[in-house]
VEXDREN-2710 file (C-alpha; in Angstrom, 1 decimal):
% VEXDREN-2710
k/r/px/py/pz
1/UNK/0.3/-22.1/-14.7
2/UNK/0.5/-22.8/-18.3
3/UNK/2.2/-20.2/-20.9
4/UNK/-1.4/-18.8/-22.2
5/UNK/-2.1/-18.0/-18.2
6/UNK/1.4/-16.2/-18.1
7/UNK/0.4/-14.1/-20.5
8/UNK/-2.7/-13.4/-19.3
9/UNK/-0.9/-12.4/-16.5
10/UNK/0.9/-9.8/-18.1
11/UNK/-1.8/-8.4/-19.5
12/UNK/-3.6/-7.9/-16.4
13/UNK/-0.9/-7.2/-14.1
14/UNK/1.3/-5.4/-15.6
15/UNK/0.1/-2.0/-15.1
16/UNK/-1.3/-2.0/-12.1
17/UNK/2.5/-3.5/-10.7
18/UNK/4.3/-0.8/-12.6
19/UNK/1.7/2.0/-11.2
20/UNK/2.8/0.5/-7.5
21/UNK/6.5/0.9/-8.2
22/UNK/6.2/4.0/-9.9
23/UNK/4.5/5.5/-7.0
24/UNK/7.2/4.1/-4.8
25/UNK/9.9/5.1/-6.4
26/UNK/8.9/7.9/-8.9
27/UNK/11.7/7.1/-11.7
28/UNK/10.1/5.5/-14.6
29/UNK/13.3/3.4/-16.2
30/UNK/13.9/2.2/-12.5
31/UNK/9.7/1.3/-12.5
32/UNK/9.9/-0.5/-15.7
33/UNK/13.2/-2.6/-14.6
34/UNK/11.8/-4.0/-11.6
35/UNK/8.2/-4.6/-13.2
36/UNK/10.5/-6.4/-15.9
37/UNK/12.5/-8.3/-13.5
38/UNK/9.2/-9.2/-11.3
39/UNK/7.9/-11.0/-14.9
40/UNK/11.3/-13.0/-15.0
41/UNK/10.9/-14.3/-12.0
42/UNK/7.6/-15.2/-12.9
43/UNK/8.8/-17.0/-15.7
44/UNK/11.5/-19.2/-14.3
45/UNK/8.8/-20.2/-11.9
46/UNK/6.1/-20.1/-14.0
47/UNK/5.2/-23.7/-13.2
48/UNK/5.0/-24.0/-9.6
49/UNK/3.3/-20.5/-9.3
50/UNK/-0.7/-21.0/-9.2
51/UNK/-2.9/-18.6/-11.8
52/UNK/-5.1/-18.0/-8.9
53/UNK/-2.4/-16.5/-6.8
54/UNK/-0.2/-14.8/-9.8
55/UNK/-1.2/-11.2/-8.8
56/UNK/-0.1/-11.7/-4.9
57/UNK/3.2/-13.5/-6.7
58/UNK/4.0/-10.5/-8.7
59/UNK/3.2/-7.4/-5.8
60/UNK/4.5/-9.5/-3.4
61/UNK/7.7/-9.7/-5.6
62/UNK/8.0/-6.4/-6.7
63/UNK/7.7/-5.5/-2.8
64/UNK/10.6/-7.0/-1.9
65/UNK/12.6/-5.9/-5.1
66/UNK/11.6/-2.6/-4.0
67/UNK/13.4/-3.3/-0.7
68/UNK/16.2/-4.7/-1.6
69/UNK/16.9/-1.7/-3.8
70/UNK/16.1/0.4/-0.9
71/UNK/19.0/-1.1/1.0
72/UNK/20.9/-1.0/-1.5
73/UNK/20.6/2.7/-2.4
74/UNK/21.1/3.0/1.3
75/UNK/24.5/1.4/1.5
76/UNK/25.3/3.4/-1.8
77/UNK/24.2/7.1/-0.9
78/UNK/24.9/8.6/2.1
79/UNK/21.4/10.2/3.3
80/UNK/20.2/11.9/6.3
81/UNK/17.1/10.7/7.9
82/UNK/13.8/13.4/7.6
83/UNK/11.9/14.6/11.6
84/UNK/8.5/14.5/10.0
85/UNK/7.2/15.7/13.6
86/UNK/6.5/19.4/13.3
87/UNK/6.6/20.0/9.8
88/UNK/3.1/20.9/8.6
89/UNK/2.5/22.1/5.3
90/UNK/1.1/25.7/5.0
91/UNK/1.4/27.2/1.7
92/UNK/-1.3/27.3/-0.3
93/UNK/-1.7/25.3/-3.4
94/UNK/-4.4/24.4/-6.1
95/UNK/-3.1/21.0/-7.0
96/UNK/-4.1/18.6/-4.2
97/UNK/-2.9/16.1/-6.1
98/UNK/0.8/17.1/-6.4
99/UNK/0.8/17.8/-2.4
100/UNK/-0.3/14.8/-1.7
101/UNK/2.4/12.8/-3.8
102/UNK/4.8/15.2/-2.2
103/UNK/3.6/14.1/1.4
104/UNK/2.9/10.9/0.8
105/UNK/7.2/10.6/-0.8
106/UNK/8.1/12.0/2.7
107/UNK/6.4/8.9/4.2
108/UNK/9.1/5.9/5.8
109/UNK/9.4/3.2/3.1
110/UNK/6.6/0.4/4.9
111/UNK/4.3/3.2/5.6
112/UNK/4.0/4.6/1.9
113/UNK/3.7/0.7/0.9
114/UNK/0.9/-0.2/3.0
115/UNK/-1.0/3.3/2.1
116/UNK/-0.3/2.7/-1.7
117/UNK/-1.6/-0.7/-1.6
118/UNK/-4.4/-0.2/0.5
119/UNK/-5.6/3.4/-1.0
120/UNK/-4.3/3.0/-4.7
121/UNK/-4.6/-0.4/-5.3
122/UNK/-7.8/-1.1/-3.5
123/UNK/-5.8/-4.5/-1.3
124/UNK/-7.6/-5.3/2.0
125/UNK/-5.2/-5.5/5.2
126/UNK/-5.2/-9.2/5.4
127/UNK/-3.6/-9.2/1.7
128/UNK/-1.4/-6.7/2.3
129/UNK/-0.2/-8.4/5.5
130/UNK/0.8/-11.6/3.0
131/UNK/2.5/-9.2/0.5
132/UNK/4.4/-7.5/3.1
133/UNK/4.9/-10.3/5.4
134/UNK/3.0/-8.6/8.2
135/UNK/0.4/-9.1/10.6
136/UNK/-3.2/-7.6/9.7
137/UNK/-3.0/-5.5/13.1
138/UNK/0.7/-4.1/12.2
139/UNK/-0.7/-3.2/8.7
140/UNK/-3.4/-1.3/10.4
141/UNK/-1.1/0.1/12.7
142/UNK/1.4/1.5/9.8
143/UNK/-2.1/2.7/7.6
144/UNK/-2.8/4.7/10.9
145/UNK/0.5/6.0/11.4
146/UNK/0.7/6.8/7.5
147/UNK/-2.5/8.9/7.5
148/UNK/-1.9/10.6/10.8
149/UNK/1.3/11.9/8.9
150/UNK/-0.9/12.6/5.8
151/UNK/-3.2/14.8/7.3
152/UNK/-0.5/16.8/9.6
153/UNK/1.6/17.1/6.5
154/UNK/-1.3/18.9/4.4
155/UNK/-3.2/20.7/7.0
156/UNK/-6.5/22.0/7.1
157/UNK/-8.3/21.6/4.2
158/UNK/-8.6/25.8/3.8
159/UNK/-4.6/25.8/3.3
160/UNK/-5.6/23.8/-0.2
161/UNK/-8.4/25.5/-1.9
END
């Protein structure tokens, strides 16, 4: 990749990675850190990184930097884990948008990746299997899982309007 291709790259990519880790992780400093620190990394390996394969480089490395902040917020915070079974949303609301954010923040951490790549960013399962480092049937499988969830969560359709 030469240096007019990285910053190509940045202006193509840069949004759409911080929109991913935003949605992940809903605080904006922490969103523009790792977006920041996914571009670094781009940088010091700027040369062996292929243009054609920049934007599965920098969600694939913003993945993992999401993880590894995961864990370590884990190891930090002391946090008790959620029983999603059983707890269906029933108030009523006229912003679907803000109940789904809220259910789709109550997700476990692979399930609301997957669903965000795949419904927000428009990825197919094979390419989210090489960002995640998962097989195409286990992405299925979590996308499933994730959207069962989803529409217990909310509820009928009657609860919203």
């Amino acid at each position: 990749m030469t240096i007019d291709e990285y910053n190509q790259a940045v202006d193509l990519f840069a949004d759409r990675v911080y929109r991913f880790v935003l949605k992940n992780i809903r605080e904006e400093h922490t969103s523009q850190d790792i977006v920041q620190d996914c571009y670094e990394k781009l940088w010091r390996h700027f040369e062996s990184v292929d243009f054609l394969k920049v934007r599965a480089y920098l969600f694939s490395t913003a993945y993992h930097t999401l993880i590894d902040r995961a864990r370590k917020d884990k190891r930090t915070s002391y946090s008790d884990e959620m029983n999603y079974s059983g707890r269906l949303h029933n108030e009523q609301y006229s912003d679907l948008k803000e109940i789904l954010n809220e259910a789709v923040n109550k997700l476990p951490e692979i399930q609301r990746m997957v669903v965000l790549l795949r419904d927000y960013e428009g990825y197919s399962y094979e390419e989210i299997g090489e960002l995640a480092s998962l097989s195409e049937s286990q992405v299925k499988v979590y996308i499933y899982r994730a959207r069962v969830f989803l529409k217990n969560y909310i509820g009928k359709i009657d609860v919203l309007v």
